[in-house]
TORZA-58905 format. One record per residue: x, y, z of N, C-alpha, C in turn; residue number from 1; residue in three letters. Coordinates in Angstrom, 1 decimal, always signed. Example, Ala and Ser with C-alpha at 12.3 -4.5 7.8 and 13.67 -1.06 7.14 Angstrom:
REM TORZA-58905
<nx->+13.2, ny->-5.7, nz->+7.8, cax->+12.3, cay->-4.5, caz->+7.8, cx->+13.2, cy->-3.3, cz->+7.8, k->1, r->ALA>
<nx->+12.8, ny->-2.2, nz->+7.1, cax->+13.7, cay->-1.1, caz->+7.1, cx->+12.9, cy->+0.0, cz->+7.9, k->2, r->SER>
***
This chain:
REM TORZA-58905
<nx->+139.8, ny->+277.2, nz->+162.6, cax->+140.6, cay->+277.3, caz->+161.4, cx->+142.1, cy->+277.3, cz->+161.7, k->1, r->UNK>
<nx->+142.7, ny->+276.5, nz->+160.8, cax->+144.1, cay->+276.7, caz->+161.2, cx->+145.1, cy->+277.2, cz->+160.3, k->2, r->UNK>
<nx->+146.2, ny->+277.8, nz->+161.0, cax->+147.0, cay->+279.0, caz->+160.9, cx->+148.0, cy->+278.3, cz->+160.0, k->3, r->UNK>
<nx->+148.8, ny->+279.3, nz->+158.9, cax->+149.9, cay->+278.1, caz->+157.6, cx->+150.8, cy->+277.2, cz->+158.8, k->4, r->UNK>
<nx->+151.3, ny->+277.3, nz->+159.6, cax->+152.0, cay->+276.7, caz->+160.6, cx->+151.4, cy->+275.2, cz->+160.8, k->5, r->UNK>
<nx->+149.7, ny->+275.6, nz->+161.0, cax->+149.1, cay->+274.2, caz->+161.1, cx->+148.8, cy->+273.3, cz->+160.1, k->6, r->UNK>
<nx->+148.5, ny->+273.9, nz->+159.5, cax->+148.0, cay->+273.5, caz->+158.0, cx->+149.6, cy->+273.2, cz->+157.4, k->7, r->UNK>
<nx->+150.7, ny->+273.3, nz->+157.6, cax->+151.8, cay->+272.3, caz->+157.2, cx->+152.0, cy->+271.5, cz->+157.7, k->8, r->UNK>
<nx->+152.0, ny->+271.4, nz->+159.3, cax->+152.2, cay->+270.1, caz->+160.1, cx->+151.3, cy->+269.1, cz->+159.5, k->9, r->UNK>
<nx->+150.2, ny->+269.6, nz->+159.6, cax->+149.0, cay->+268.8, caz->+159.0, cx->+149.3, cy->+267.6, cz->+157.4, k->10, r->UNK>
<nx->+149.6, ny->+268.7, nz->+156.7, cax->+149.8, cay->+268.1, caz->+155.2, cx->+151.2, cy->+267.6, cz->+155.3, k->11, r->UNK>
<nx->+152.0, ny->+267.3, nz->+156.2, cax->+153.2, cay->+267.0, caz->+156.5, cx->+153.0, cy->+265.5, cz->+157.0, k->12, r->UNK>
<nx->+151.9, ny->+265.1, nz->+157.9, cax->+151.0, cay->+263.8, caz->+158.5, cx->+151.0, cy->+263.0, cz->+157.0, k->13, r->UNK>
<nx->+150.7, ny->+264.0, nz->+156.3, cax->+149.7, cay->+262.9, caz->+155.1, cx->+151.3, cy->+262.7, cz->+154.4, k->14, r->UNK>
<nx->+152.1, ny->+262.4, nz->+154.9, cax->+152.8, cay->+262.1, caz->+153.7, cx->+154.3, cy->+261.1, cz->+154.8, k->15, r->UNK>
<nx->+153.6, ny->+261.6, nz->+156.2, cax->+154.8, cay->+261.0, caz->+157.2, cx->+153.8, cy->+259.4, cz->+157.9, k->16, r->UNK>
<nx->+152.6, ny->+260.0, nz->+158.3, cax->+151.7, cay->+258.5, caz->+158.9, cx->+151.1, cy->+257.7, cz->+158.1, k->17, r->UNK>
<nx->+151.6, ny->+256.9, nz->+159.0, cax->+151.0, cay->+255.1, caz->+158.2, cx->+149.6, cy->+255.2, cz->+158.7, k->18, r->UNK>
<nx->+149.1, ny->+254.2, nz->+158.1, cax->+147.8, cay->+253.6, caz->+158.4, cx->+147.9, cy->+252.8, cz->+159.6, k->19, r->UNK>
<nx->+147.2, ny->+252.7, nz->+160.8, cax->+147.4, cay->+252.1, caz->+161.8, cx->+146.3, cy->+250.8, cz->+161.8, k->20, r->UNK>
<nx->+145.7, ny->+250.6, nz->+160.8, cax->+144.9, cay->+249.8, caz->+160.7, cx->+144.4, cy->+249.2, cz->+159.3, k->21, r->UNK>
<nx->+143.9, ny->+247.8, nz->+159.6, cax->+143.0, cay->+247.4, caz->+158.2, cx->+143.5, cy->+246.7, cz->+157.2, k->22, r->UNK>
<nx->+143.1, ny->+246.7, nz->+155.8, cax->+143.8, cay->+246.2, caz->+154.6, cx->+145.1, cy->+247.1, cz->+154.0, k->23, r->UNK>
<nx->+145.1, ny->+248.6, nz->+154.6, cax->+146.2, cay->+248.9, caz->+154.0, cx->+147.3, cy->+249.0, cz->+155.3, k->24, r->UNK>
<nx->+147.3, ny->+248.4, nz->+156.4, cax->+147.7, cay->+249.0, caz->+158.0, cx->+149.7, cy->+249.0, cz->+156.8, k->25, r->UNK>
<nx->+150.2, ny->+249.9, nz->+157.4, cax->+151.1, cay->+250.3, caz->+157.6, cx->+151.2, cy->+251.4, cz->+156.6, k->26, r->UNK>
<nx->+151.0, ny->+251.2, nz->+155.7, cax->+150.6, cay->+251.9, caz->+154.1, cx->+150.6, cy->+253.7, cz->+155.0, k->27, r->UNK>
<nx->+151.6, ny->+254.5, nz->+153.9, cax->+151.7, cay->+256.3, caz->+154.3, cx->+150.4, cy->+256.4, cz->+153.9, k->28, r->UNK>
<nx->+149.5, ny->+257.2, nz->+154.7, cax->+148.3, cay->+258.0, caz->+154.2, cx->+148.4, cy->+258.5, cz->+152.5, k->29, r->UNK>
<nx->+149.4, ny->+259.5, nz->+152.5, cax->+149.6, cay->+259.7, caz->+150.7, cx->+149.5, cy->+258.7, cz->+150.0, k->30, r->UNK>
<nx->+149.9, ny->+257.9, nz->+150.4, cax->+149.8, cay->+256.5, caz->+149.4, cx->+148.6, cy->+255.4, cz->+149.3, k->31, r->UNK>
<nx->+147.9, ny->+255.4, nz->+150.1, cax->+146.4, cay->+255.0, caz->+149.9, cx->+145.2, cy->+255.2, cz->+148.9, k->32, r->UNK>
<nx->+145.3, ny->+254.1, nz->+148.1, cax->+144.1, cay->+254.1, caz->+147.5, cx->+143.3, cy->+254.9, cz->+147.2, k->33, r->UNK>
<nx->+142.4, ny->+255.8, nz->+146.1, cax->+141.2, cay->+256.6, caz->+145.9, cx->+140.1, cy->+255.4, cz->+146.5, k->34, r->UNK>
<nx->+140.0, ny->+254.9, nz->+145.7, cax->+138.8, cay->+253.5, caz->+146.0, cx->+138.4, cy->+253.4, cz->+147.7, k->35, r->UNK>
<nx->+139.6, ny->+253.3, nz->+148.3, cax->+139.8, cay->+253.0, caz->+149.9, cx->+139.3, cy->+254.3, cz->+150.6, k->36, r->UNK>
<nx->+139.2, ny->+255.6, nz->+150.2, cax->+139.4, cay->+256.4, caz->+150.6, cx->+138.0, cy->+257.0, cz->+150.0, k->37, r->UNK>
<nx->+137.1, ny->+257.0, nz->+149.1, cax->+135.8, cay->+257.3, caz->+148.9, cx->+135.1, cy->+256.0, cz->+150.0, k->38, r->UNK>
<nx->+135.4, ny->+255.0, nz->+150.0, cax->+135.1, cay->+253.8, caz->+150.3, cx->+134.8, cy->+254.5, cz->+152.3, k->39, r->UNK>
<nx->+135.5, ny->+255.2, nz->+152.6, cax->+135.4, cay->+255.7, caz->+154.5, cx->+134.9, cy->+257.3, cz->+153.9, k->40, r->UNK>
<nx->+134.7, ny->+257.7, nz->+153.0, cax->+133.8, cay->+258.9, caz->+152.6, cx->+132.5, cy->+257.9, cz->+152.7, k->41, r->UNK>
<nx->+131.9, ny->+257.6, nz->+152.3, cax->+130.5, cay->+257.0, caz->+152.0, cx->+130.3, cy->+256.2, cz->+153.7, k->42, r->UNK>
<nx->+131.6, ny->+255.3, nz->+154.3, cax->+131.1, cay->+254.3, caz->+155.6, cx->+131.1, cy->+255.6, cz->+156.6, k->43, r->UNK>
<nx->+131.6, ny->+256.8, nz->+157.0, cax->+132.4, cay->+257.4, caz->+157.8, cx->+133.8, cy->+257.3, cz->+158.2, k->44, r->UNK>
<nx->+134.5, ny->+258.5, nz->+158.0, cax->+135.7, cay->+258.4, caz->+158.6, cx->+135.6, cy->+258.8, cz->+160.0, k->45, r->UNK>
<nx->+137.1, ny->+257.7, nz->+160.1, cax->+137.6, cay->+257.8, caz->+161.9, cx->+136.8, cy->+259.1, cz->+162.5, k->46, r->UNK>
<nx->+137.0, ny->+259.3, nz->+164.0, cax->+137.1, cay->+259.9, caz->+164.9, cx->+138.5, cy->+260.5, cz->+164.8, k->47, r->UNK>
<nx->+138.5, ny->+262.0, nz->+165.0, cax->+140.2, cay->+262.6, caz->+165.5, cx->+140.6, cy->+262.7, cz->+164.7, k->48, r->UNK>
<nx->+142.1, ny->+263.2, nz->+164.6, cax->+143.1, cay->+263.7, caz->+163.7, cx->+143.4, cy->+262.3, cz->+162.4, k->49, r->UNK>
<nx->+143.3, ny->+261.1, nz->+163.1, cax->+143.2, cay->+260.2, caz->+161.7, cx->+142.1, cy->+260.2, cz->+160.6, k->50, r->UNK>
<nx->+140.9, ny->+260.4, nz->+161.3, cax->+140.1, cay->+260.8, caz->+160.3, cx->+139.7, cy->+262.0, cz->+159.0, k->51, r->UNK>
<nx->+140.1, ny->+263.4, nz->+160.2, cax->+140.6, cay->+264.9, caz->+159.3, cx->+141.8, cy->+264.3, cz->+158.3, k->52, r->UNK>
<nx->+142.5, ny->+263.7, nz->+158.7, cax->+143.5, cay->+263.6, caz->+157.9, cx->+143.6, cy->+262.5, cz->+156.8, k->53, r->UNK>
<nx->+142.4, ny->+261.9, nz->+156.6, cax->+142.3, cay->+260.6, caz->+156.1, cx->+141.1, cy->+261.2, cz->+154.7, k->54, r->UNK>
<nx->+140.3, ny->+262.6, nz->+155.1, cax->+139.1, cay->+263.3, caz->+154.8, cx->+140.2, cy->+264.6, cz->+154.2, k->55, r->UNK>
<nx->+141.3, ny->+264.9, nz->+154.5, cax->+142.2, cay->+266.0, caz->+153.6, cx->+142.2, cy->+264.9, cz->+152.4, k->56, r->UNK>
<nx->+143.1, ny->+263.7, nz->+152.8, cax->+143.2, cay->+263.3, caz->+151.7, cx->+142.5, cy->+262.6, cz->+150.4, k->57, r->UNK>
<nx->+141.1, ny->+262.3, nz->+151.1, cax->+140.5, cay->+262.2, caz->+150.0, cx->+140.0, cy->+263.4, cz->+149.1, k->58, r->UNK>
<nx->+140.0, ny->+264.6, nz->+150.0, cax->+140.0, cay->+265.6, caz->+149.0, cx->+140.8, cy->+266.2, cz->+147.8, k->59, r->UNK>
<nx->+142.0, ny->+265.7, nz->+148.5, cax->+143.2, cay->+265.9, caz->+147.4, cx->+143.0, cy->+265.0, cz->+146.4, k->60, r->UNK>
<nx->+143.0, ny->+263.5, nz->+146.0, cax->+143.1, cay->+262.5, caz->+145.1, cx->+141.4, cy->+263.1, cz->+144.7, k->61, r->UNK>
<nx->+140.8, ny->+263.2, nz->+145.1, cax->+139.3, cay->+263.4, caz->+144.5, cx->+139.5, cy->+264.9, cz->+143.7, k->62, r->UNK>
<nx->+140.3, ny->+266.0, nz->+144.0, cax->+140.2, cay->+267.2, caz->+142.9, cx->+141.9, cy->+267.3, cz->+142.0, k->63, r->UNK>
<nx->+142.2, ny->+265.3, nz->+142.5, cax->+143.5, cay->+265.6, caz->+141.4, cx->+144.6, cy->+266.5, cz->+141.7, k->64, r->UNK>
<nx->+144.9, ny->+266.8, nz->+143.1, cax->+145.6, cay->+267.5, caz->+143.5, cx->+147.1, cy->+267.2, cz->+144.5, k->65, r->UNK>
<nx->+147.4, ny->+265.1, nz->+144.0, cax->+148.4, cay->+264.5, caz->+144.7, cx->+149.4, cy->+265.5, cz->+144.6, k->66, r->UNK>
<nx->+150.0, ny->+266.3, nz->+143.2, cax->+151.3, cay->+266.8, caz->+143.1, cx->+151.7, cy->+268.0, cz->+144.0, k->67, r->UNK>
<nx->+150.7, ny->+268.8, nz->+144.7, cax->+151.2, cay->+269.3, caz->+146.1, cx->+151.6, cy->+268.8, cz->+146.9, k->68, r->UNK>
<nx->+151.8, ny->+267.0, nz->+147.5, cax->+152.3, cay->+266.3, caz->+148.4, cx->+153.8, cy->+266.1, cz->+148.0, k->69, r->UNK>
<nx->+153.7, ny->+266.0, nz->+146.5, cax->+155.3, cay->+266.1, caz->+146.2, cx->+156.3, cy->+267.0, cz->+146.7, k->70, r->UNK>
<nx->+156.4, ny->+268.2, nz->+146.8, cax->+157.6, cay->+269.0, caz->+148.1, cx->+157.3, cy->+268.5, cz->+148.9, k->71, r->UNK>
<nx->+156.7, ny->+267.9, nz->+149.9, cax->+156.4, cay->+267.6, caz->+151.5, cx->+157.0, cy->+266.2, cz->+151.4, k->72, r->UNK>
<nx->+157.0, ny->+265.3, nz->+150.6, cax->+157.8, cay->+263.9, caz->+150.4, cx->+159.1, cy->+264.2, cz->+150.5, k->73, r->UNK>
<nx->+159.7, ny->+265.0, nz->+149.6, cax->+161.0, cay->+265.2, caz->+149.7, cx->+161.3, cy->+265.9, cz->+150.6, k->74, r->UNK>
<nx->+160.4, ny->+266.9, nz->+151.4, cax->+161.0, cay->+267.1, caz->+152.6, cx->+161.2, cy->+266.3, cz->+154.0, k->75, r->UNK>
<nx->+160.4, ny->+265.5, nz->+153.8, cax->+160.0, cay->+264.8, caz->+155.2, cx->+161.2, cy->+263.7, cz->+155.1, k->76, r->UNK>
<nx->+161.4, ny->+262.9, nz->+153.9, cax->+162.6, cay->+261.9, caz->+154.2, cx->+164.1, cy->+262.7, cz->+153.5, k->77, r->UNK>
<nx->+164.6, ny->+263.8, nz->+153.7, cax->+165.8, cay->+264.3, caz->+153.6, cx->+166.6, cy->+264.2, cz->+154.5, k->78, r->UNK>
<nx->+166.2, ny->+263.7, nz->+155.8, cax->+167.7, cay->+263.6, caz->+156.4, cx->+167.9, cy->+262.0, cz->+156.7, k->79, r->UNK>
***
């Protein structure tokens, strides 16, 4: 389980890492597709921290919950 410390770095990824691969390769994680993202729910997602994080986010767009990524956008590109 991880501690609020982690759990922001974490939801901080989804909104700072690109896709390192595929049809969406460069594309921020936040910004990818529902379609694309049920679509590695159903094949398997990755191995490792790109997959947890690829599996946060489909949980978010699947319970409609993009507008918590909004503070972490504006914070991540402020300076």
């Amino acid at each position: 389980m991880m501690d609020p410390q982690q759990q922001r770095e974490h939801m901080m990824l989804l909104v700072k890492m690109r896709m390192p691969f595929g049809k969406y390769k460069d594309r921020l994680l936040c910004d990818l597709p529902e379609p694309y993202l049920v679509w590695f729910k159903q094949k398997g997602f990755p191995k490792g921290k790109l997959g947890q994080l690829l599996e946060t986010m489909y949980e978010i767009k699947l319970n409609g919950l993009e507008k918590i990524l909004e503070p972490l956008k504006r914070d991540a590109f402020k300076s």
